[in-house]
ROLOBA-973209 format. One record per residue (C-alpha): residue number from 1; x, y, z. Coordinates in nm, 4 decimals. Layout:
BEGIN
<atom><n>NUM</n><u>X</u><v>Y</v><w>Z</w></atom>
...
This chain:
BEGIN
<atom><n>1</n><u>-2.9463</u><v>3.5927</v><w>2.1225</w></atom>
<atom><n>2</n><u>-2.9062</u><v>3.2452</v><w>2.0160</w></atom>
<atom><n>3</n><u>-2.8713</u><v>3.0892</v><w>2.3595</w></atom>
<atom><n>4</n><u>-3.1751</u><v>3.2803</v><w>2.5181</w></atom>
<atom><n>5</n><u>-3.3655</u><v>2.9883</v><w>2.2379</w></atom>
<atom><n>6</n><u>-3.2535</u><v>2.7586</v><w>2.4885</w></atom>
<atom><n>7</n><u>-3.4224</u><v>2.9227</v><w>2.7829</w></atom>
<atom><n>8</n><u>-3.7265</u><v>2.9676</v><w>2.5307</w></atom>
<atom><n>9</n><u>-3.7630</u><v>2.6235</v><w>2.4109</w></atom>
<atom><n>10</n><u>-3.7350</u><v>2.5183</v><w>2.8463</w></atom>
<atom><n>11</n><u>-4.0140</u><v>2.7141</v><w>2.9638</w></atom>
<atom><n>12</n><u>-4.2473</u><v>2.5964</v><w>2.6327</w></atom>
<atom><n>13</n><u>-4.2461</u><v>2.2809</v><w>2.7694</w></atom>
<atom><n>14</n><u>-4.3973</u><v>2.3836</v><w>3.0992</w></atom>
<atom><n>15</n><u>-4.6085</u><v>2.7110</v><w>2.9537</w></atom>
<atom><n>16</n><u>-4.7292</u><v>2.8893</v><w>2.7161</w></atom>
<atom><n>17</n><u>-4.5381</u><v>3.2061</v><w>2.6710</w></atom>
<atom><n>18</n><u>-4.6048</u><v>3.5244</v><w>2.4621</w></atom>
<atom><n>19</n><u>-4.2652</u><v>3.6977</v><w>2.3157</w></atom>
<atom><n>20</n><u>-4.3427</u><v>4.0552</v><w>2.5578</w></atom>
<atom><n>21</n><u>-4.3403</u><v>3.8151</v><w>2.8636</w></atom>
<atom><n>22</n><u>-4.0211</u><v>3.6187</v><w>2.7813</w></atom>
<atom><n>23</n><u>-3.8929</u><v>3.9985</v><w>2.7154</w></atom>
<atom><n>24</n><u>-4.0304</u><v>4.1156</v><w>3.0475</w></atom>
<atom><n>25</n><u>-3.8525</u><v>3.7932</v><w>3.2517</w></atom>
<atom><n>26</n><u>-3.5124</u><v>3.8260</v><w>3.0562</w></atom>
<atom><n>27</n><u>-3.4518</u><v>4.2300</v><w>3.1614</w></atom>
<atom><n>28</n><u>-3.5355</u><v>4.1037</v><w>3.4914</w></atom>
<atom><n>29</n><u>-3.2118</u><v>3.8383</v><w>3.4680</w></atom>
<atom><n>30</n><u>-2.8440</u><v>3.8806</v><w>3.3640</w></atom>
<atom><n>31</n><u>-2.6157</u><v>3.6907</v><w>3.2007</w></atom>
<atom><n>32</n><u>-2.2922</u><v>3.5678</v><w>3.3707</w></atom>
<atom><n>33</n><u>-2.0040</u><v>3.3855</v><w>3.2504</w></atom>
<atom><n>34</n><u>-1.8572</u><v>3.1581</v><w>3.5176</w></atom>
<atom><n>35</n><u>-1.5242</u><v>2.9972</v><w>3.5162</w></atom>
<atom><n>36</n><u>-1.4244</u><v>2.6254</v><w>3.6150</w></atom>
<atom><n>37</n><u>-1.4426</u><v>2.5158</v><w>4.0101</w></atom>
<atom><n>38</n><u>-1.6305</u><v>2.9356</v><w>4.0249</w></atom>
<atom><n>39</n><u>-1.8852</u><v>2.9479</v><w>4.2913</w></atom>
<atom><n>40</n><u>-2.2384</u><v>3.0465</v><w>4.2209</w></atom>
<atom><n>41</n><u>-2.3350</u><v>3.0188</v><w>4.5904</w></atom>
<atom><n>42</n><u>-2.0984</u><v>2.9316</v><w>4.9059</w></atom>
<atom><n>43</n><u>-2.2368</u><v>2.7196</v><w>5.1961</w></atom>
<atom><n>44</n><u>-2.2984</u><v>2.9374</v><w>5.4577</w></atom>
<atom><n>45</n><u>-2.3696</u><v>3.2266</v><w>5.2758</w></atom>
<atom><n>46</n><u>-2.7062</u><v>3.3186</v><w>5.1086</w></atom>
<atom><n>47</n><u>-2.7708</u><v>3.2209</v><w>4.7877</w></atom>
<atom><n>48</n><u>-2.8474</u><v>3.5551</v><w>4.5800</w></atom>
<atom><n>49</n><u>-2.9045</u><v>3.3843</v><w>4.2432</w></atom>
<atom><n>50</n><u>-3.1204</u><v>3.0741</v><w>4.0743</w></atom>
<atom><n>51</n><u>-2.9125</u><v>3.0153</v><w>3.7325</w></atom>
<atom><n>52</n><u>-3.0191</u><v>2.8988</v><w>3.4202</w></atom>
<atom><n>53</n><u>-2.7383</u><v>2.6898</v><w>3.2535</w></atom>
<atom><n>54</n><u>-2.7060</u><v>2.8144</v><w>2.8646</w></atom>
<atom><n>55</n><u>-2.3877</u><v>2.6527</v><w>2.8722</w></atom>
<atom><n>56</n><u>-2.1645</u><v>2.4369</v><w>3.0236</w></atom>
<atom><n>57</n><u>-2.1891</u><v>2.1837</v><w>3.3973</w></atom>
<atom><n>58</n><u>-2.2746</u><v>2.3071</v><w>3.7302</w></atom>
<atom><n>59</n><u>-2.2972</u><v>2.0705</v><w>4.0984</w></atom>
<atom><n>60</n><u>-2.4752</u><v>2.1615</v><w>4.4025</w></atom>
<atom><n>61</n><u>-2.2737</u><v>1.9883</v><w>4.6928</w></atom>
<atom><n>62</n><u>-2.2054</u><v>1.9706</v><w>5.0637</w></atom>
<atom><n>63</n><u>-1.8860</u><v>1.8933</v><w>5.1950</w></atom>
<atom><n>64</n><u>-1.8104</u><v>1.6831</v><w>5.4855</w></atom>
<atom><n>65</n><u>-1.5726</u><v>1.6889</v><w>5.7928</w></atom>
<atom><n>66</n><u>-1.3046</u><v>1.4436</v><w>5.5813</w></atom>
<atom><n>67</n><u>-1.3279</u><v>1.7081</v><w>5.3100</w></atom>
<atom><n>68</n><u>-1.5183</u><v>1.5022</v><w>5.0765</w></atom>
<atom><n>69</n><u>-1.7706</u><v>1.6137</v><w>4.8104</w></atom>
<atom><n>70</n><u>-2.1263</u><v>1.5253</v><w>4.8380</w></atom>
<atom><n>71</n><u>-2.3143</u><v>1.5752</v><w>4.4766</w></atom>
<atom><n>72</n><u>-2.6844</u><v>1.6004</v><w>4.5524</w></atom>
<atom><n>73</n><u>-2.7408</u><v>1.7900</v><w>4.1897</w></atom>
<atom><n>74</n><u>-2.5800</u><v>1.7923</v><w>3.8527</w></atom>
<atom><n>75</n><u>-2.7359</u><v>2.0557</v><w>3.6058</w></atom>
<atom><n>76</n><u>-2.6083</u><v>2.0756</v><w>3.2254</w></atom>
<atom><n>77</n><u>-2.7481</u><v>2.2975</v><w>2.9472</w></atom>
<atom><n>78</n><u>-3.1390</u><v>2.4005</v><w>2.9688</w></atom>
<atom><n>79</n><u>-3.1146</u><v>2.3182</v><w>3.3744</w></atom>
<atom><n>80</n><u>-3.1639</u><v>2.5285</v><w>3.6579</w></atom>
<atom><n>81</n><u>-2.9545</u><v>2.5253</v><w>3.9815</w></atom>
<atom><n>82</n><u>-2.9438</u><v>2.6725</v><w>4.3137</w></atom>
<atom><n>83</n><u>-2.9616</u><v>2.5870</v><w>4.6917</w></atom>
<atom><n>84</n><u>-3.3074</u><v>2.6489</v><w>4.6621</w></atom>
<atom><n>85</n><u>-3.3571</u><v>2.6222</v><w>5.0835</w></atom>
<atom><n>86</n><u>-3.1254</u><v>2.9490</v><w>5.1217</w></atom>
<atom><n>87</n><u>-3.2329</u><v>3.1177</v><w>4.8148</w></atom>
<atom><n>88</n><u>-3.6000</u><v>3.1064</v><w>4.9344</w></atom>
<atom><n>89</n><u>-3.5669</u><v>3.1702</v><w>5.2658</w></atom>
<atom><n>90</n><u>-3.2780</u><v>3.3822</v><w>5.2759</w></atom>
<atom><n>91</n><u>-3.0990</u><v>3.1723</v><w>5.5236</w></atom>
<atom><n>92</n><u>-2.7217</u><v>3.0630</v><w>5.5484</w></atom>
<atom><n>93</n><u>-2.6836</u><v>2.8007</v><w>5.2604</w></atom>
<atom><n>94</n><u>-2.5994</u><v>2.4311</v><w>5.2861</w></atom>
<atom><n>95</n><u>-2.4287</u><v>2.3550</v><w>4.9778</w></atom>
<atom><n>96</n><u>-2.2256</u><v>2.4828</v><w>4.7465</w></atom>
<atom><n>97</n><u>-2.2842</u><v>2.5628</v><w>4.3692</w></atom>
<atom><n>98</n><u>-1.9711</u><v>2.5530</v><w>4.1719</w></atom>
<atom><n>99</n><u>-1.9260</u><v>2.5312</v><w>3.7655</w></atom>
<atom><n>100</n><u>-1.7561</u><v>2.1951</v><w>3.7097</w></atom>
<atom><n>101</n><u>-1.6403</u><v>2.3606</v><w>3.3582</w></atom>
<atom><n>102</n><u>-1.6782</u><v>2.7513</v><w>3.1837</w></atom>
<atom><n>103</n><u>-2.0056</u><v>2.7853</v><w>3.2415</w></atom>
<atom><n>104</n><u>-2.2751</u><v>3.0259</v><w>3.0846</w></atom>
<atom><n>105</n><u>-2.5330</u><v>3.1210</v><w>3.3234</w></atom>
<atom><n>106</n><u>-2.8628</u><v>3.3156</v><w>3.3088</w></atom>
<atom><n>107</n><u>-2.9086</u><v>3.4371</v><w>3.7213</w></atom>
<atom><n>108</n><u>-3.2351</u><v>3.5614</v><w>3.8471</w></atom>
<atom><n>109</n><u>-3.2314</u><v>3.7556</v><w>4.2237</w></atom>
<atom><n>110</n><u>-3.4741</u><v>3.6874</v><w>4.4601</w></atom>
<atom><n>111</n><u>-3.6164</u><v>4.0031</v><w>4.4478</w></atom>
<atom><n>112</n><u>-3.6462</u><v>3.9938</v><w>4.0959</w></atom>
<atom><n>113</n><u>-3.7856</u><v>3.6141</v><w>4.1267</w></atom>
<atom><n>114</n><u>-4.0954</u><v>3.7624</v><w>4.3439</w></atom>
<atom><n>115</n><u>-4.1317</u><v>4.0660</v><w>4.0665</w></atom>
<atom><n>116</n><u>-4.1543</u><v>3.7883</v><w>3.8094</w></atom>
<atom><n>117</n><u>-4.3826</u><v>3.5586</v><w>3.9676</w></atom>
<atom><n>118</n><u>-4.6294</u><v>3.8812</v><w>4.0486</w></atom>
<atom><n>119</n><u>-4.6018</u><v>4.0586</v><w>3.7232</w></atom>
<atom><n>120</n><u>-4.5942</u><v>3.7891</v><w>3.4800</w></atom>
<atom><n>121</n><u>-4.8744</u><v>3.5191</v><w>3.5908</w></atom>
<atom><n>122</n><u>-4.7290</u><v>3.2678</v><w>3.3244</w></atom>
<atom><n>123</n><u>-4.3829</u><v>3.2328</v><w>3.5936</w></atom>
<atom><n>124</n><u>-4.5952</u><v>3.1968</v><w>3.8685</w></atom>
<atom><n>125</n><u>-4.7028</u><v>2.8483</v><w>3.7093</w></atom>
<atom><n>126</n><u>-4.3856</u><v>2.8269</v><w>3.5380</w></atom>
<atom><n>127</n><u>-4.1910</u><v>2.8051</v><w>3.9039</w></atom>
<atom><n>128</n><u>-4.4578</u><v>2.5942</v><w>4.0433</w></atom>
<atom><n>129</n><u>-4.3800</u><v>2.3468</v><w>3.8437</w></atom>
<atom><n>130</n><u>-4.0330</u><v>2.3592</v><w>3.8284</w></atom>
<atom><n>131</n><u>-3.9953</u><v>2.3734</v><w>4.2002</w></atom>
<atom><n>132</n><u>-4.2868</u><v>2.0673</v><w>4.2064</w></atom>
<atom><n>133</n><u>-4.1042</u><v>1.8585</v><w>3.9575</w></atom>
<atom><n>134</n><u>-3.7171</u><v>1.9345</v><w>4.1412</w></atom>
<atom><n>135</n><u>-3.9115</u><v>1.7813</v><w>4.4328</w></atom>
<atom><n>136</n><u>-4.0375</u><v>1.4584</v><w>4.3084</w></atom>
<atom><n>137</n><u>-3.7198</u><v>1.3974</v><w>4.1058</w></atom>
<atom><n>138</n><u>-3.4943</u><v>1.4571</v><w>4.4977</w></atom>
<atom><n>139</n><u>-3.7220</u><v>1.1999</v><w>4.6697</w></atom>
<atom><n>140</n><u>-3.6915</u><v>0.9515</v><w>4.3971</w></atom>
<atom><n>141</n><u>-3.3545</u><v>1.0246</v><w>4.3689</w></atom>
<atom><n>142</n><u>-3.3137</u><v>0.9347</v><w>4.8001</w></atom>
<atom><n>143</n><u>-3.5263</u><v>0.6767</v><w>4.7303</w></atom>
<atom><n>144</n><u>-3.3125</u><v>0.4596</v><w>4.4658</w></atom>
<atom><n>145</n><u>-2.9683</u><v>0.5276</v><w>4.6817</w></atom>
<atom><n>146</n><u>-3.1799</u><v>0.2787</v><w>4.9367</w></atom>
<atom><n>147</n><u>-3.3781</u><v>0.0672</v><w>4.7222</w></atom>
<atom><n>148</n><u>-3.1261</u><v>0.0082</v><w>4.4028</w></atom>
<atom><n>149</n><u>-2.8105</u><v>-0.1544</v><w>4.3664</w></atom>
<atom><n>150</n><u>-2.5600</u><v>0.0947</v><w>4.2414</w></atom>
<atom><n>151</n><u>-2.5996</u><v>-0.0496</v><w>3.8552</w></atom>
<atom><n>152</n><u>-2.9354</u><v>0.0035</v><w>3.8349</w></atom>
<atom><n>153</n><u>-2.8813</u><v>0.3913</v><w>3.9701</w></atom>
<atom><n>154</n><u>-2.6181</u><v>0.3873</v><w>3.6919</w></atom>
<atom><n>155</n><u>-2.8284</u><v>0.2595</v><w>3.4511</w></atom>
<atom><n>156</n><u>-3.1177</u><v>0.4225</v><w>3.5379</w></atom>
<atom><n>157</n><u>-2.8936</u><v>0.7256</v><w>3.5496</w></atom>
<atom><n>158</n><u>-2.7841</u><v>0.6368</v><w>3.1400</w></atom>
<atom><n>159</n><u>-3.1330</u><v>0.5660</v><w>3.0257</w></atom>
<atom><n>160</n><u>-3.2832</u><v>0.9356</v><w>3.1812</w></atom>
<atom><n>161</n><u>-3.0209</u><v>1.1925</v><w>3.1421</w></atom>
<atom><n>162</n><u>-2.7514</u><v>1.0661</v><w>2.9044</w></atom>
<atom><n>163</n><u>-2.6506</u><v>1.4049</v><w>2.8508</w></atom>
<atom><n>164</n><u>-2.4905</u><v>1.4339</v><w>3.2279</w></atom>
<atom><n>165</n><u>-2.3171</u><v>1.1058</v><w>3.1992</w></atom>
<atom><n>166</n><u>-2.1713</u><v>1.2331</v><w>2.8821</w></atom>
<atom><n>167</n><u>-2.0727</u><v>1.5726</v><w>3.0313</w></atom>
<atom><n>168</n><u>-1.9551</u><v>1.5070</v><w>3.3950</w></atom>
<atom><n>169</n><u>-1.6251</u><v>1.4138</v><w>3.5211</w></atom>
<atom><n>170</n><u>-1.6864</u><v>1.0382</v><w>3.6793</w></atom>
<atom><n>171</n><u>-1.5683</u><v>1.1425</v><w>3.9994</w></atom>
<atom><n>172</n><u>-1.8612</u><v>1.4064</v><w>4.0125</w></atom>
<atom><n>173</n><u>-2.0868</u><v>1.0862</v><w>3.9055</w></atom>
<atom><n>174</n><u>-1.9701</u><v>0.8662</v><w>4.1496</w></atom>
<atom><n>175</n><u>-2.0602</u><v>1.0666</v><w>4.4068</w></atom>
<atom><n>176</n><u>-2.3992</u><v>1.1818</v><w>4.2626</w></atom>
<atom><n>177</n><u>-2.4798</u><v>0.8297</v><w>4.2715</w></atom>
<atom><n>178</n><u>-2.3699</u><v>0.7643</v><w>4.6098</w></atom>
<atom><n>179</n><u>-2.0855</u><v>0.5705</v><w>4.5502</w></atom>
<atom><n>180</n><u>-1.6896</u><v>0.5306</v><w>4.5246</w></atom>
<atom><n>181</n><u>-1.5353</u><v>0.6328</v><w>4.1776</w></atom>
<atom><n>182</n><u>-1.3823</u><v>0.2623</v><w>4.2180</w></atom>
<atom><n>183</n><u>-1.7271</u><v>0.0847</v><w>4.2216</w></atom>
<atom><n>184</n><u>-1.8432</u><v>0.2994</v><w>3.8826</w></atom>
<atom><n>185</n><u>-1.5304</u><v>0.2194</v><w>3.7328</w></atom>
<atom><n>186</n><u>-1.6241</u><v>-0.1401</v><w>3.8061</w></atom>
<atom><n>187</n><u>-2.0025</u><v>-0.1092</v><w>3.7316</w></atom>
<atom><n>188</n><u>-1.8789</u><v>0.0443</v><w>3.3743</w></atom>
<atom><n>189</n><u>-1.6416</u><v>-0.2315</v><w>3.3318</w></atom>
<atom><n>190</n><u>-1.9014</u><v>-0.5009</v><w>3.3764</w></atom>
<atom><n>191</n><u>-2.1407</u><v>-0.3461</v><w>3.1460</w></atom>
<atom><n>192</n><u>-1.9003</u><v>-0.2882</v><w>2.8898</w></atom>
<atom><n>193</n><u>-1.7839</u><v>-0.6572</v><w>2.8849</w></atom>
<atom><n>194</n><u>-2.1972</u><v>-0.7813</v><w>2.9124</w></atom>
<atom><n>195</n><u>-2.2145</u><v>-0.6616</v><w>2.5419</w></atom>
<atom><n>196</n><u>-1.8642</u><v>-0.7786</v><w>2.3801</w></atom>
């Protein structure tokens, strides 16, 4: 299957994988087509599933009591996305996961997680990683909302992961970077007449 090259080509970059393993891990995952503003995991509930975008935009977000949207994660094509706290402890979640477009995800259960990570040593080191790297990534990401203007976040934002300014909805952006859709309208503006 063409987009399981994706999923491939992702974990080569962390491991070394051998083609029975990669079979092993994908029978223990399913594939699951989501629709736009679907919910992979509701706050409050546990989260059942990590997914593995092959497709599409997903947001992990909290909402607050003036019904606004709080993006803490944005994950495109070859990203993974969950609320991690819930899906590893099995307690109530704290954000949402919802498909900001059709959306074509790989899901992995907990259970199945733990079979993975015992069975087939090269996950163990696999997840490690991942779950090492998601960290350092969220504290720099707290850290620039206090230490950066809002252009630098944007730019900063342009320069790393092009591919999720090019895919997300600037409201969803806006908020990822901690600020009013207003202000990146702005921000764009100003960097748009910098280079005329």
């Amino acid at each position: 299957m063409k987009n399981l090259e994706i999923l491939r080509k992702h974990l080569k970059l962390k491991v070394d994988i051998s083609d029975s393993d990669f079979e092993k891990f994908i029978n223990l995952t399913e594939t699951v087509q989501l629709k736009k503003h679907e919910l992979l995991v509701r706050e409050g509930r546990v989260a059942k599933w990590q997914a593995f975008l092959l497709s599409g935009v997903m947001g992990a977000y909290a909402v607050d009591n003036k019904g606004q949207k709080h993006i803490f994660q944005i994950a495109i094509e070859g990203h993974w996305i969950s609320d991690l706290y819930s899906y590893l402890s099995k307690e109530p979640a704290l954000y949402n996961v919802e498909a900001f477009a059709d959306t074509e995800v790989l899901i992995i259960s907990k259970d199945n997680f733990e079979i993975a990570c015992k069975n087939i040593s090269v996950f163990e080191r696999f997840f490690r990683l991942l779950f090492q790297n998601g960290l350092i990534q969220q504290q720099r990401r707290v850290s620039n909302i206090y230490s950066e203007s809002a252009e630098e976040r944007y730019l900063k934002l342009v320069s790393e992961k092009p591919d999720i300014v090019q895919s997300v909805p600037q409201h969803y952006l806006a908020s990822f970077l901690g600020i009013k859709p207003q202000s990146l309208s702005r921000i764009r503006k100003q960097i748009a007449d910098n280079y005329k």
